[in-house]
N, C-alpha and C positions, 0 to 999 in steps of 0.2 A: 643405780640399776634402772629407775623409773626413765630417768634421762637417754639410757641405749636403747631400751627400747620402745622410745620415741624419735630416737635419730637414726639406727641404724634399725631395730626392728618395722620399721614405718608405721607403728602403731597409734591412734591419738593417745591421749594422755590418760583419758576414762579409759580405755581400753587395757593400758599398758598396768593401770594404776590395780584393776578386776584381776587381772592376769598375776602381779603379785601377791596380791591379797591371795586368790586362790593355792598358790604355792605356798606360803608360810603358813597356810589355814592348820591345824593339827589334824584334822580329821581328810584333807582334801587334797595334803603336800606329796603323799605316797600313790596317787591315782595313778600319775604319770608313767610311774616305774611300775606298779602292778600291772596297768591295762599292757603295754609291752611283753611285759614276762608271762600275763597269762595268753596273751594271743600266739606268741612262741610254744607256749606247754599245747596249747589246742592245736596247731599246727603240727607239733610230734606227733599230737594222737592222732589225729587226720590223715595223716601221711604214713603210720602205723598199717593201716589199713589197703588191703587191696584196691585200687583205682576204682574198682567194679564198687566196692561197698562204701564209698568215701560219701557218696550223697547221703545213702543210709545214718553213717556214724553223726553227718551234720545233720539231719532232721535231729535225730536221737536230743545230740546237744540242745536243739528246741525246745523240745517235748519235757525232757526228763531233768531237775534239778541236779545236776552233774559239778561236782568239787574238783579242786586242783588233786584230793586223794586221787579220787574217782578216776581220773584223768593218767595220774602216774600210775595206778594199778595197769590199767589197761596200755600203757607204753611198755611197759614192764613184762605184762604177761604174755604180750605178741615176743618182744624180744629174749624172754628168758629161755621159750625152748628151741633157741636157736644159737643163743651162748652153752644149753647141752651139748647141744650137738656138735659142737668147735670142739671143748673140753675133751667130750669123749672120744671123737675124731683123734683128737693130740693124745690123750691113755691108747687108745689102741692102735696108733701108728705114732710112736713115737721117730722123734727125726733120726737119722741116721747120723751116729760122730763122725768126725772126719778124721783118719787116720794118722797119726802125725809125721807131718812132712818128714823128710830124712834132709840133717844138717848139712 
């Protein structure tokens, strides 16, 4: 591995060498995949948000010590009363059957 990516990643050797030490670290190997996944979860919530209030909700993120909870609550609570309203859209108009053809 050390060897690709010094041939093919163009890496020097200290570089390449930091680069797996940091990945096999126990504490340091899951960074990669968390910072992705939470910048994905921040992006839902952000985007959650009316355009208008989107600077708003990212200062917030600054300011205020905000968790992945924190985060899916408020993905959640924008989108839940909007899956009511589907729901109960479809109870009180339900779709019409279609009569069955004649053979």
């Amino acid at each position: 591995m050390l060897d690709y990516l010094v041939s093919v990643g163009r890496f020097t050797r200290e570089t390449a060498a930091k680069r797996l030490e940091f990945i096999e670290h126990p504490l340091w190997r899951t960074y990669v995949f968390v910072y992705t996944e939470g910048e994905a979860l921040l992006r839902r919530w952000l985007d959650a948000a009316p355009p208008e209030r989107r600077i708003d909700r990212f200062g917030r993120l600054l300011r205020e010590p905000l968790t992945p909870g924190t985060r899916i609550y408020g993905i959640i609570y924008v989108a839940f009363p909007m899956a009511i309203l589907i729901a109960l859209y479809g109870f009180l108009f339900p779709p019409k059957k279609k009569e069955d053809a004649p053979a």
